[in-house]
GULOTI-53985 format. One record per residue: residue number from 1; y, z, x of N, C-alpha, C in turn; residue in three letters. Coordinates in pm, 1 decimal, decimal comma. Layout:
! GULOTI-53985
{r NUM {Y Z X} {Y Z X} {Y Z X} ALA}
...
//
This chain:
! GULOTI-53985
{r 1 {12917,2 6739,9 10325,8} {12892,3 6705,5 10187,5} {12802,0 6812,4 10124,9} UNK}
{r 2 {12865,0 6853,2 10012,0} {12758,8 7008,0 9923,2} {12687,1 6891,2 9843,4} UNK}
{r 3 {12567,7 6956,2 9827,5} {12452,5 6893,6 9742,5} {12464,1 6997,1 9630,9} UNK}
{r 4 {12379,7 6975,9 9507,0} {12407,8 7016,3 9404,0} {12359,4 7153,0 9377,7} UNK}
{r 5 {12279,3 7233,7 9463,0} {12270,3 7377,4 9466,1} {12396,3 7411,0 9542,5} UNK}
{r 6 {12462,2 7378,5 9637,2} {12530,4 7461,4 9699,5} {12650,5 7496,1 9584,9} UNK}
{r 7 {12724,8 7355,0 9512,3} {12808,8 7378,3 9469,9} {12769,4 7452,4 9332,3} UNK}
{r 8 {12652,2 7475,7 9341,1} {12587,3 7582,7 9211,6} {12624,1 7731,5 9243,8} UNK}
{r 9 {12646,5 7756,8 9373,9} {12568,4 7870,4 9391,3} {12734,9 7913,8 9483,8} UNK}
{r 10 {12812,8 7838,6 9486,5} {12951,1 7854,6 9483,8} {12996,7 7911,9 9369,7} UNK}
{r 11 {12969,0 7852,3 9271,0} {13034,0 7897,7 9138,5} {12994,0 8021,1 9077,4} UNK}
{r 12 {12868,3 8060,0 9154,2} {12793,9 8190,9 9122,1} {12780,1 8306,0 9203,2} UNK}
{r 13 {12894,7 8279,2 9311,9} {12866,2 8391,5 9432,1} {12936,9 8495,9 9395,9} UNK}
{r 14 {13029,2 8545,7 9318,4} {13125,5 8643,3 9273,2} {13042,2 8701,1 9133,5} UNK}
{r 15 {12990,3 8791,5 9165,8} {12949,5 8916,0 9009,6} {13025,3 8954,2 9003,0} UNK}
{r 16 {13030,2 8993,3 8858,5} {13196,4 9057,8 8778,0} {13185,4 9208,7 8804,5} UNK}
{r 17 {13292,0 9301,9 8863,5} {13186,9 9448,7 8902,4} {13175,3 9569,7 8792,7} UNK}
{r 18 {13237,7 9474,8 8699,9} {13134,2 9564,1 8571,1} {12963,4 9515,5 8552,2} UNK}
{r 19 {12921,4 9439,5 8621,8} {12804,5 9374,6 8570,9} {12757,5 9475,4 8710,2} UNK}
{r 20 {12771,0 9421,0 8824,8} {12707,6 9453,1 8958,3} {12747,5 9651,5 8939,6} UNK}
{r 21 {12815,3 9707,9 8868,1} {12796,8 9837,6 8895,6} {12665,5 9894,5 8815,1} UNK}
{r 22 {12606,5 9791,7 8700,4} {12544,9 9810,4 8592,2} {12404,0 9797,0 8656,6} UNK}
{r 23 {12438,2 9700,9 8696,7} {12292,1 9635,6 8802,4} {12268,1 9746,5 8878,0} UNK}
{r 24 {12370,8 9805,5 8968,9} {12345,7 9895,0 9059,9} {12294,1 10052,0 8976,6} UNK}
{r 25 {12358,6 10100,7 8858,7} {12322,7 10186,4 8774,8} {12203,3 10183,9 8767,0} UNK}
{r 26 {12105,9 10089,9 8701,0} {11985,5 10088,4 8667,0} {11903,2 10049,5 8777,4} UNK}
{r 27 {11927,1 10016,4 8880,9} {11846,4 10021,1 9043,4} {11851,0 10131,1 9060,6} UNK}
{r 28 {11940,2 10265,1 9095,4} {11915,9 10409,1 9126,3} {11872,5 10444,2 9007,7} UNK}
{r 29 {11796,0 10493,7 8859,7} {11748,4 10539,2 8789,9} {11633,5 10461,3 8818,4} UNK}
{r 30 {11600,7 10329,8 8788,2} {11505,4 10301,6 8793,4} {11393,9 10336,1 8978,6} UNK}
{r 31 {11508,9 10397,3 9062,6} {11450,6 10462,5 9156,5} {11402,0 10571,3 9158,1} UNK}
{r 32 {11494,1 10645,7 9061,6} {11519,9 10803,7 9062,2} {11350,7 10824,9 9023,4} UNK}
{r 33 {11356,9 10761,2 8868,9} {11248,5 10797,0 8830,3} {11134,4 10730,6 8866,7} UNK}
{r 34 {11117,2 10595,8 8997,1} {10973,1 10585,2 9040,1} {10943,6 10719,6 9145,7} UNK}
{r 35 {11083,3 10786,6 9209,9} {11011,5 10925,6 9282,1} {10939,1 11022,7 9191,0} UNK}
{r 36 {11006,2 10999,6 9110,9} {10946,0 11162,2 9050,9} {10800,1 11125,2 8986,1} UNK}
{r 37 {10746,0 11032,6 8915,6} {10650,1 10913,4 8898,3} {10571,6 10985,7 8978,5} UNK}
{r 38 {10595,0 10872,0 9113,3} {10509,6 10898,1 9251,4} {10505,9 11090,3 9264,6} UNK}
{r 39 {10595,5 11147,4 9272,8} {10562,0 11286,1 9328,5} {10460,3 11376,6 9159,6} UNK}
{r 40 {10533,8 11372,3 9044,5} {10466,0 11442,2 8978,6} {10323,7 11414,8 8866,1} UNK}
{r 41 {10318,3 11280,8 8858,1} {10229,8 11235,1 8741,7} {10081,7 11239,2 8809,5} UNK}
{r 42 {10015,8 11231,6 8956,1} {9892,3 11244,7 8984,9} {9853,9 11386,0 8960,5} UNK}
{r 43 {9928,5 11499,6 8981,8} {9972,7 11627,1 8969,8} {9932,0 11661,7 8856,3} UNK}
{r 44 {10001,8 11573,1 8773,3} {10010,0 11651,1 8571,3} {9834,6 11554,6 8556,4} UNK}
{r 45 {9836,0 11477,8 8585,9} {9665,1 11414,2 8551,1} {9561,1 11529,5 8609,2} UNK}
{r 46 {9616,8 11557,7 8673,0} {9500,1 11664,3 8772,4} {9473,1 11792,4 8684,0} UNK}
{r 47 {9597,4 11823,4 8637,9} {9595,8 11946,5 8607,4} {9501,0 11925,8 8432,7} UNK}
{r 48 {9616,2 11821,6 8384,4} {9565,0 11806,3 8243,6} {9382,6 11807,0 8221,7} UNK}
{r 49 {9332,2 11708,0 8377,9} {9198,3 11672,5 8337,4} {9067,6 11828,9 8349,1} UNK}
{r 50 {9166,5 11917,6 8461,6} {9113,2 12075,9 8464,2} {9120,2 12107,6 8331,2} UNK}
{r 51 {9200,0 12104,0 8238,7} {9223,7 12170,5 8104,3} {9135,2 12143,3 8019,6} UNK}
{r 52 {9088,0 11995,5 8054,1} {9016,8 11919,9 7953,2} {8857,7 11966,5 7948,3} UNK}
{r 53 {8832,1 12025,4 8062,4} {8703,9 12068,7 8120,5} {8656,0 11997,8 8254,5} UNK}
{r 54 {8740,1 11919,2 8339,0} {8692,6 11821,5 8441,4} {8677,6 11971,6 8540,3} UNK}
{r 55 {8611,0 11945,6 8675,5} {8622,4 12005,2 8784,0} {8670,3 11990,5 8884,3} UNK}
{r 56 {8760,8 12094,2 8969,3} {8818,4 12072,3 9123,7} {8751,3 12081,1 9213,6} UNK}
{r 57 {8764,7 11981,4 9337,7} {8704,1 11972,5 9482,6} {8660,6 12076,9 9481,7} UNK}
{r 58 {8530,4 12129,2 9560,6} {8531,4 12261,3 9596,1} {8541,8 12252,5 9790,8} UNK}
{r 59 {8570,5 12119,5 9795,1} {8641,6 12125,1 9923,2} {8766,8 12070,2 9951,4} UNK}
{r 60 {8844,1 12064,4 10037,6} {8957,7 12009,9 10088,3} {8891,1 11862,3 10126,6} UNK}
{r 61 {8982,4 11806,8 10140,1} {9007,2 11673,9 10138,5} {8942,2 11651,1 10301,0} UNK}
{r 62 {8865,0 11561,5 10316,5} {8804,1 11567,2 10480,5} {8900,4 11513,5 10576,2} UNK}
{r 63 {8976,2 11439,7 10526,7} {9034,4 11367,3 10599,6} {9187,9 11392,7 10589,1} UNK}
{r 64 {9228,2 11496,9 10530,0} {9372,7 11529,3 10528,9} {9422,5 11601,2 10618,9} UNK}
{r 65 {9524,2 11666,5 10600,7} {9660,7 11728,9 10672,9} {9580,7 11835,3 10729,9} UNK}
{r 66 {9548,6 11855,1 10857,1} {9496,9 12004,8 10928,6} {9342,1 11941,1 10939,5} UNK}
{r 67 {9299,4 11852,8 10901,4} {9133,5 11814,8 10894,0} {9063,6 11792,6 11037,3} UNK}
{r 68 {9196,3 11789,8 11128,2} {9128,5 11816,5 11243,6} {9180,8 11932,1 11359,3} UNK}
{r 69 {9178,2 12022,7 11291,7} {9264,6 12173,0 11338,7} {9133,7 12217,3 11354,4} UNK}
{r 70 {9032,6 12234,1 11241,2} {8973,5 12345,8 11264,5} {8841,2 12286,6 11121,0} UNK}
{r 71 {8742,2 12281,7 11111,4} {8598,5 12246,4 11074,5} {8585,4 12384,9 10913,4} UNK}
{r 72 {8606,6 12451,2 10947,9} {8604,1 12603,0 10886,7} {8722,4 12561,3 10763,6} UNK}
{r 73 {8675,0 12599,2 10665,4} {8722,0 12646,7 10528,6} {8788,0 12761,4 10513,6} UNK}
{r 74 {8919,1 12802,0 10540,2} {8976,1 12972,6 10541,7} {8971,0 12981,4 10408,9} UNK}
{r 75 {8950,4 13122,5 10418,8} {8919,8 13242,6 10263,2} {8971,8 13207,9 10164,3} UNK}
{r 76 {9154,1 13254,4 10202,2} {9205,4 13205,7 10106,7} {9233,5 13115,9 10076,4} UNK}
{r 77 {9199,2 12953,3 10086,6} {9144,7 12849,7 10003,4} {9072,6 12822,8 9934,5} UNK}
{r 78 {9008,7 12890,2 9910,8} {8850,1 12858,8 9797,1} {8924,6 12929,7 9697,2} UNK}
{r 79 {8919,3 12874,8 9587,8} {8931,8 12955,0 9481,3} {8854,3 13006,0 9420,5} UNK}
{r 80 {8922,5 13107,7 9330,4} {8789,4 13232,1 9310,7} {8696,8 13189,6 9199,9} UNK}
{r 81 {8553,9 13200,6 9256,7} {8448,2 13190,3 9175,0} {8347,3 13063,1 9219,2} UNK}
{r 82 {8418,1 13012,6 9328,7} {8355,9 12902,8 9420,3} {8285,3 12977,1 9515,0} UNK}
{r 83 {8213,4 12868,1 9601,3} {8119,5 12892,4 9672,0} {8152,0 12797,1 9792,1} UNK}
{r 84 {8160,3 12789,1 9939,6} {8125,1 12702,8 9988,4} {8029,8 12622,0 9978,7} UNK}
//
C-alpha cells in the first residue's frame, strides 16, 4: 500500500529534459564561476589593497608550502626595498 508521499513522488520522478538540461546548465556555470571566485578574487583584494597604500608580508607565510624545507628566507624572495 503507497501512502501519500510515495504516490507524490511517483508522479514527480520524470524531469522534462529540457528542464533537467537547464538545471544541469546553471550547476556547471554556477561551478565554473565559484572556481575562478575561489582562485582569483583573494588575489585581486590583495593586489587592489597594495594600490590603495596597504602593505605586504615581509615574510612568507610560516606555515606554508616549503615552511619546513629550510628556516632561511632566499634572496630572491624579498622584494626589493625590504629588509628581513
Amino acid at each position: 500500500m503507497k501512502n501519500n508521499f510515495q504516490e507524490w513522488q511517483s508522479d514527480f520522478e520524470r524531469v522534462p529534459p529540457e528542464i533537467e538540461d537547464r538545471v544541469l546548465q546553471q550547476a556547471r556555470t554556477f561551478s565554473a564561476f565559484g572556481k575562478v571566485v575561489e582562485v582569483f578574487v583573494p588575489n585581486a583584494l590583495g593586489a587592489v589593497a597594495l594600490m590603495i597604500g596597504g602593505e605586504a608580508p615581509t615574510r612568507p607565510v610560516t606555515h606554508g608550502p616549503g615552511a619546513h624545507l629550510d628556516d632561511e628566507v632566499p634572496l630572491w624572495r624579498i622584494p626589493p626595498g625590504r629588509d628581513l
